[in-house]
N, C-alpha and C positions, 0 to 999 in steps of 0.2 A: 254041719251045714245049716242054713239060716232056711228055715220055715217060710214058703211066700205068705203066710200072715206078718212075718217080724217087718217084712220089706215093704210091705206097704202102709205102716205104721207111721207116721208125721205126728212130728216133733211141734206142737207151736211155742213159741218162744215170744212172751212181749218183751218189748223192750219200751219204755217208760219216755211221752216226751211232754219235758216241763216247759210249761210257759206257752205251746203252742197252743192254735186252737184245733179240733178233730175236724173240723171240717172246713177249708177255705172255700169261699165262693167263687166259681169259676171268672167272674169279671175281675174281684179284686186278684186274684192268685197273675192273671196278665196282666192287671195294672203295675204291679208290684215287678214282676218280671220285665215289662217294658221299660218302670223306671230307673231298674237297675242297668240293664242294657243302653240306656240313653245317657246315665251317669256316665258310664263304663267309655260310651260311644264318646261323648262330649268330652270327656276328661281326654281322651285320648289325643283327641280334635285341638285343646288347646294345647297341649304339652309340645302338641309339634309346630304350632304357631308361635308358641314362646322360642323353643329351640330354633326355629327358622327367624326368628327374627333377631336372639341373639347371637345367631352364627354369623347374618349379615353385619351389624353393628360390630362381632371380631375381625370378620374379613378385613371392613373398611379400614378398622383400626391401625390392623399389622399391616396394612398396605401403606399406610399413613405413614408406620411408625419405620419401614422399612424405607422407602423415598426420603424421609426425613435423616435416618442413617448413610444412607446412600449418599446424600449432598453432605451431609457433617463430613464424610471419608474424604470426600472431593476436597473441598474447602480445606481440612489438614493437608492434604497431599501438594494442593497450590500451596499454599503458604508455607509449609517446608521446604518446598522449593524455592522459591522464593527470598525467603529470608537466609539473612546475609552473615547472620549472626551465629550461626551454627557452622558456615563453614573458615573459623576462625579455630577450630581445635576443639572448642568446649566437648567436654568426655561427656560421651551419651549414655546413659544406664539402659542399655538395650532389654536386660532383666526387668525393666520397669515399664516398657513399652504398653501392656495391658491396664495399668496404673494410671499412664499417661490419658493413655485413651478413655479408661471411666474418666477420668478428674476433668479432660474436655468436655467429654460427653456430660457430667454434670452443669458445666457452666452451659454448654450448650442450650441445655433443656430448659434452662430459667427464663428465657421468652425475653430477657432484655435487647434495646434495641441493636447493642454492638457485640451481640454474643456471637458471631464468629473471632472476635476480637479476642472477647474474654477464652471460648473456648480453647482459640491456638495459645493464649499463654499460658491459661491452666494446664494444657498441654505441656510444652516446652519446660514449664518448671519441673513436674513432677518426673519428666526426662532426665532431664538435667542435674536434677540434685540427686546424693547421694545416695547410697539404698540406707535406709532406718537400720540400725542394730537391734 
């Protein structure tokens, strides 16, 4: 059994600190504190002003980019309709159908003035021909 002298016995133990100084001033020790907290605080303040503003900028975007899809659909669907030349027999490559639609959808996007134009034949073609071996 342990002695009530062994138990009251403390241990001190330094442990060694480089570079700091023993004693900080109580003004600077809050300045230093506050500075950090106001970093901390700030940074956090803009991170979500960034993020809020470029979430509104993707909103807009996908809003944009989905109405702009929307009417490119439209405009295919009339014009399929439409057109006269399809209901003559030419073999459709129905396999191709995703194909057709990028290769619209790229003429579509080129911002020229008669690109619904261009879009439905780049359409129709990639339809219409063969599948590549």
């Amino acid at each position: 059994m342990a002695t009530e002298e062994n138990k009251k016995t403390i241990v001190e133990v330094e442990i060694p600190a480089r570079g700091l100084p023993d004693e900080i001033p109580r003004n600077d020790f809050a300045a230093r504190v506050m500075a950090a907290v106001e970093d901390h605080f700030l940074g956090k303040i803009m991170t979500r002003v960034i993020r809020d503003s470029t979430d509104y900028i993707l909103k807009k975007e996908t809003t944009k980019l989905a109405d702009d899809v929307m009417w490119f659909r439209k405009v295919m669907g009339t014009k399929m309709s439409e057109d006269e030349s399809l209901a003559d027999g030419t073999p459709v490559q129905l396999e191709r159908m995703q194909e057709s639609f990028e290769a619209g959808w790229k003429e579509w996007r080129s911002g020229s003035d008669d690109r619904e134009e261009l879009a439905y034949q780049a359409f129709v073609k990639t339809m219409t021909s063969p599948q590549p071996e």
